[in-house]
N, C-alpha and C positions, 0 to 999 in steps of 0.2 A: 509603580513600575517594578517587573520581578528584575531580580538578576537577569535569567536568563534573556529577559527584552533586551535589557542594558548594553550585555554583551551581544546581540545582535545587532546594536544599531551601532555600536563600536567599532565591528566591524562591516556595516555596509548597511545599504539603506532597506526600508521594511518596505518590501515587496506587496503582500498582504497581510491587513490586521484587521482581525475578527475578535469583536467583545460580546461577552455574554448574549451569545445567539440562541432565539428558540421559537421552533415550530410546534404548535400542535395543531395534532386531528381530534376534534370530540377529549376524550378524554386519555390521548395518547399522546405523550410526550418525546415526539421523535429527536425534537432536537430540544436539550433543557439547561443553557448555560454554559456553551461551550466557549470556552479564548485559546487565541492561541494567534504569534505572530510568523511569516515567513520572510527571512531575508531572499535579497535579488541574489539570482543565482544559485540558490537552493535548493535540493530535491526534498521535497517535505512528503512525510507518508501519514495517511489516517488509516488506522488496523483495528480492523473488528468485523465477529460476525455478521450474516446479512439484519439486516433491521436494527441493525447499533445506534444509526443517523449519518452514517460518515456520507453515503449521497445525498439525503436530504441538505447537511451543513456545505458540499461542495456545490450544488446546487444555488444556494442562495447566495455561495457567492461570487459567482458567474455569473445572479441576474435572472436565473430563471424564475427562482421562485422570491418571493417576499418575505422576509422573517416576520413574527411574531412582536419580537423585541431585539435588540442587539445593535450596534453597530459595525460596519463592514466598511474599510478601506481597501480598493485595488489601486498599486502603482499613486497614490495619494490622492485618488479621485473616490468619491463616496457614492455606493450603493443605496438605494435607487438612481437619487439625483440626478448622478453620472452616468446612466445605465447608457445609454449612446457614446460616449467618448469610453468607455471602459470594453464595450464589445470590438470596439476596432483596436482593441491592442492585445486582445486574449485570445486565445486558441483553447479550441476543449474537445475532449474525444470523450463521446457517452457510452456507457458499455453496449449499445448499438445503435450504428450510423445508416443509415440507408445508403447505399451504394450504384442504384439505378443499373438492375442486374445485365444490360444489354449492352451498356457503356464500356468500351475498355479503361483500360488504368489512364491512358493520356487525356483520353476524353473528361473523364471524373474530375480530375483535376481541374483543367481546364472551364469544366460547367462551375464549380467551386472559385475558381479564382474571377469568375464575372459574377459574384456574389459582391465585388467589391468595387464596385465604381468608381472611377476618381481616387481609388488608393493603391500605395503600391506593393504589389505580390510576388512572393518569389517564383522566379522561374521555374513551370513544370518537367523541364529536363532537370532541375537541383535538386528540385523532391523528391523525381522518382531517384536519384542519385544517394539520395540522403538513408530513403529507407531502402536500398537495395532491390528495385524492382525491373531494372533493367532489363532483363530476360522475358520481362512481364507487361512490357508497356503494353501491346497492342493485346492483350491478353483481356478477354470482359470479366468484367470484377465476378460476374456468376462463375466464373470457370474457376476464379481463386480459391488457394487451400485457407485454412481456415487461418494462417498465421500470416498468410500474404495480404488476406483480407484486414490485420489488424496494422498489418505495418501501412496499407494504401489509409487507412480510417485515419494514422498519426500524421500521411503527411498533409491531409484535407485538414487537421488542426494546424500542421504551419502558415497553409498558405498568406496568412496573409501577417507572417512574421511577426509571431507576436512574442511580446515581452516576458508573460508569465501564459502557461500551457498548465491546462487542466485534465488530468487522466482518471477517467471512472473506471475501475477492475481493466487495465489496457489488458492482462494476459488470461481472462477471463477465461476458461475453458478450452484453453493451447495444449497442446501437448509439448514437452519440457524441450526438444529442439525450438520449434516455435516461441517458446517462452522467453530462451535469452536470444534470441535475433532481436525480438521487441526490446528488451533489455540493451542490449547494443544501441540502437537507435536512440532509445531513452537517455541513454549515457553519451550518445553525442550530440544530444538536444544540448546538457548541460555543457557542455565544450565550447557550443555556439553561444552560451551565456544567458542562455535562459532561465527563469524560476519555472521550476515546475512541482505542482501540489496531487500526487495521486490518494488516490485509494486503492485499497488492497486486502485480501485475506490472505495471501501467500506470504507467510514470514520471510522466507527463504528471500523472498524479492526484497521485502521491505529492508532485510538488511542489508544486503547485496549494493540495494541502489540509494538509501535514504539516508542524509547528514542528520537528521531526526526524524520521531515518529510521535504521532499520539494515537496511544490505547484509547476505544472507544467505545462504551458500551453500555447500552439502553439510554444513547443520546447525551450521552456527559463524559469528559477523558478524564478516563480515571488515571492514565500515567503518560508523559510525555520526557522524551530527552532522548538524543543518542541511541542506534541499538548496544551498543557497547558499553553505556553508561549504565542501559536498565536495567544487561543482564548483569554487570556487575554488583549493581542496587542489590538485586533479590537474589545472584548465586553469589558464591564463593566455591563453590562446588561442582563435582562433576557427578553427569546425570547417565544412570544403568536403567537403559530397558528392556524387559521382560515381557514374554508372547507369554500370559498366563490368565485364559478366560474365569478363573476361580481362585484369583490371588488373596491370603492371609497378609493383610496390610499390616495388621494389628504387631503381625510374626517378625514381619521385615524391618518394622520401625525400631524392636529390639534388638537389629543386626549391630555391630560395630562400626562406629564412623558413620551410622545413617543420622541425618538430620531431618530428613521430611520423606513422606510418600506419598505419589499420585495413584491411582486408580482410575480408567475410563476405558470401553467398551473391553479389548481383549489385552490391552496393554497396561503394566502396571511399570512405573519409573520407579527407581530409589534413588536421591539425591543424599551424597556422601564425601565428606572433608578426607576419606581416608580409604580408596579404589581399594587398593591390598588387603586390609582386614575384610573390608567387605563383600568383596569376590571370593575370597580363601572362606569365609564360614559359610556364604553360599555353597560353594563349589563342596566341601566337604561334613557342613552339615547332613547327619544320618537321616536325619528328616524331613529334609530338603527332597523333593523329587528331581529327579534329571529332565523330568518333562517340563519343569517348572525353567529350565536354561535355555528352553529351545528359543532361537529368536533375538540371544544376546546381543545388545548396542551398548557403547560404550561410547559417552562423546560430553563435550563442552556444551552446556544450558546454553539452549537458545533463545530468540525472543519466541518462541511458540511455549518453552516451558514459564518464561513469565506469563504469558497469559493464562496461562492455564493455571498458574500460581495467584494472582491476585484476581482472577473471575471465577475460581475454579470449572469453568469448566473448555473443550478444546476449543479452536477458532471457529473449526470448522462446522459447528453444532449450530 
């Protein structure tokens, strides 16, 4: 048992536990030994580029797919075995739901909640309540913009009130209004005291909404904890970005107060214990170009520059 189990079951019971889980295809290793536990009530986040594993690992343990090797407890019932007593207490939104483009929002709902016979479903006036669709009920999901169409996909995951909620990429290709309405909803999922475990490649989100994350990639988490913990693990520093398609990395690591440098596509970071020295020899080194300042950020490392620190390279790649 790590600590960190410890202290989750310390404070409240494990929602889901996942040991040494792994997929493969042929001779690719999507998923290769992945642990990790979630407490009830949780927002858990899995962060990493596309083809990391993070859907594959959420995948198997929702039941769709079958691991390799591993074991996988939901709510203390075990995958497979349980795979019937585990699907009536989960909810899962896939980064695409079919939505039966003719139907309106009440209808949707409605076809979705006689998915469950003999169980009982929340009211589709609470749903559309939940996610804000009011204005929208008789509205046909085709007519939906693209962020209404994500908030109708989360409440087709409550309907049938479930304990622990599964989110594949929920802000997938939103535009940043649209992004935190889902967010909002997301965040009053947890109110209603649900567990819920997304995935994501948007930092922003994952720190925004997640009491932990695990870093993931090429189907193994290479870092897992708090976002606040990790970026305090890997900064202690504050991060200067630079618009410079032809950056002397080699030049800036000799600046004052710099401790590390990044480089990738047109941006180059410098990571430094001491802002003043190293803006002032910027700014008024002779051989410093002005062209080289266009672009300046100035900000607190976030969980995007750990990644890019311990994978080297962006999330986004």
């Amino acid at each position: 048992m790590t600590e960190e189990y410890n202290a989750l079951m310390a404070n409240g019971t494990i929602a889901i536990d996942a040991a040494d889980l792994r997929k493969h295809y042929g001779s690719t290793k999507a998923v290769d030994g992945i642990s990790f536990q979630v407490a009830e009530g949780e927002i858990f986040g899995m962060l990493g580029p596309n083809g990391a594993g993070k859907s594959t690992t959420i995948e198997m343990i929702e039941g769709l797919r079958n691991p390799d090797a591993g074991v996988i407890s939901v709510l203390g019932l075990k995958q497979p075995h349980d795979r019937t007593a585990i699907k009536k207490r989960i909810g899962i939104q896939l980064q695409t739901t079919a939505l039966y483009p003719n139907h309106t929002v009440v209808e949707v709902i409605d076809l979705f909640r006689s998915f469950y016979p003999g169980q009982t479903t929340l009211p589709t006036d609470e749903l559309i309540e939940l996610v804000d669709l009011r204005e929208k009920r008789t509205t046909r999901s085709k007519d939906l913009s693209g962020g209404q169409r994500q908030r109708l996909s989360l409440a087709l995951a409550l309907v049938n009130d479930p304990d622990v909620i599964f989110l594949d990429e929920p802000t997938s290709a939103l535009d940043p209004q649209a992004r935190r309405q889902v967010w909002d909803v997301i965040k009053e999922m947890q109110k209603n005291g649900k567990t819920l475990l997304l995935t994501t490649h948007y930092m922003e989100e994952a720190q925004l909404l997640c009491e932990r994350v695990a870093i993931v990639d090429h189907g193994q988490i290479i870092e897992m904890g708090s976002p606040n913990d990790l970026i305090h693990r890997y900064f202690q520093d504050i991060a200067i970005e630079l618009e410079n398609g032809h950056a002397d990395v080699a030049a800036y690591r000799k600046l004052p107060g710099v401790v590390n440098v990044t480089s990738e596509e047109n941006k180059v970071t410098i990571y430094t214990n001491d802002v003043p020295q190293t803006m002032a020899s910027l700014i008024n080194d002779g051989s410093t170009s002005k062209s080289v300042l266009r672009g300046l950020n100035v900000h607190s490392a976030t969980l995007e520059d750990v990644f890019l620190k311990i994978t080297g390279r962006a999330l986004r790649d």
